[in-house]
N, C-alpha and C positions, 0 to 999 in steps of 0.2 A: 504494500500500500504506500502509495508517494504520500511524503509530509503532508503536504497540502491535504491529504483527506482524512489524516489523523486530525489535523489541525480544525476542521471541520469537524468533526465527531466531537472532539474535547469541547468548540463551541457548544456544539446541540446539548452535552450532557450537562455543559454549568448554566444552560439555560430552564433543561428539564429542572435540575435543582433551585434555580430560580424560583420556577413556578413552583415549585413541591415547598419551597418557605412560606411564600405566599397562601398558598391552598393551607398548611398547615395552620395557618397565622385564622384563614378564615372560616376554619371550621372549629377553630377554636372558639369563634362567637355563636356559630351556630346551636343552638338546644333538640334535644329530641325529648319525648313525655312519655311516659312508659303508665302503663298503671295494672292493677293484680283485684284479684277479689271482687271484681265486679266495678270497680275503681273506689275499694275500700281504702288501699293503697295507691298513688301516687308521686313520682319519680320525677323531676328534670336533670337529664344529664349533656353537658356541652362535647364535643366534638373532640373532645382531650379525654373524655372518660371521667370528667368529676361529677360526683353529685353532688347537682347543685341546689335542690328543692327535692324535701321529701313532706308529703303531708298522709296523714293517716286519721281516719273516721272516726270519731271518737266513740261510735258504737259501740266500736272492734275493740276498743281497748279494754280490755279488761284481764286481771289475775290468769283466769280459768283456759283464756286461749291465745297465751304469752308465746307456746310454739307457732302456733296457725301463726299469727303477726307474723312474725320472724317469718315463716316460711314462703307468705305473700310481699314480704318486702325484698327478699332476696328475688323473687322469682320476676317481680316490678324492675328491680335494679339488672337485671342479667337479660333483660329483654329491651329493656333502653341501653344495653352494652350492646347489642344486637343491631339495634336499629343505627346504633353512631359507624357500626363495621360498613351495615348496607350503603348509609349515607356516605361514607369514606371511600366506598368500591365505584359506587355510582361518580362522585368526583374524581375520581381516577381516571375513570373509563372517559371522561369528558377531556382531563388531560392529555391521555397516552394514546388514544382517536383508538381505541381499542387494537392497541400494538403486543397486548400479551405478554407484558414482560414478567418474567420470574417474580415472586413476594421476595420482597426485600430491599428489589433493586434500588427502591428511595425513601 
C-alpha cells in the first residue's frame, strides 16, 4: 500500500474517532425510562449507564414484599441497561453506514 493510502486510512480513523467522542458526549445527555410491575417501579437511565431517576409506588412499599421491590427494580434497571445498548447500536449503525465492524473497534 503506497503512503498516501495509509495516510488516508489514518485520516478516516481519527475522524471515525472524532465522531465516536462526539456521539459518546451525546448520548450521554440522552435518557431512556424503563419501568417493572406494571410501572410500580420506574427507572431513568442516561446513555452512560447511570441511574438517574428511580421512583417507586408507594403501594408497593411495604415490610412483607421487601424481595418483590428489589426484584422489580432490578428487572426496571437491567431493561433501561437494554434499551441504552439498543439506543447505542442504532447510533452506531447511523455512524458506521452499516460497515460491520468488529465490537470494540471504538
Amino acid at each position: 500500500m503506497p503512503n498516501g493510502g495509509m495516510a488516508k486510512i489514518m485520516k478516516q480513523l481519527q475522524q471515525a474517532q472524532t465522531e465516536m467522542s462526539r456521539l459518546q458526549e451525546e448520548l450521554g445527555g440522552k435518557t431512556v425510562e424503563s419501568s417493572s410491575g406494571g410501572g410500580a417501579v420506574r427507572v431513568v437511565v442516561d446513555g452512560q449507564k447511570n441511574l438517574v431517576s428511580l421512583q417507586i409506588d408507594p403501594e408497593v412499599i411495604s415490610e412483607g414484599n421487601r424481595e418483590m421491590l428489589e426484584d422489580l427494580i432490578i428487572a426496571a434497571v437491567n431493561e433501561a441497561f437494554h434499551r441504552v445498548d439498543d439506543m447505542i447500536a442504532a447510533e452506531m449503525q447511523k455512524l458506521t453506514g452499516g460497515l460491520n465492524l468488529p465490537p470494540g473497534m471504538f
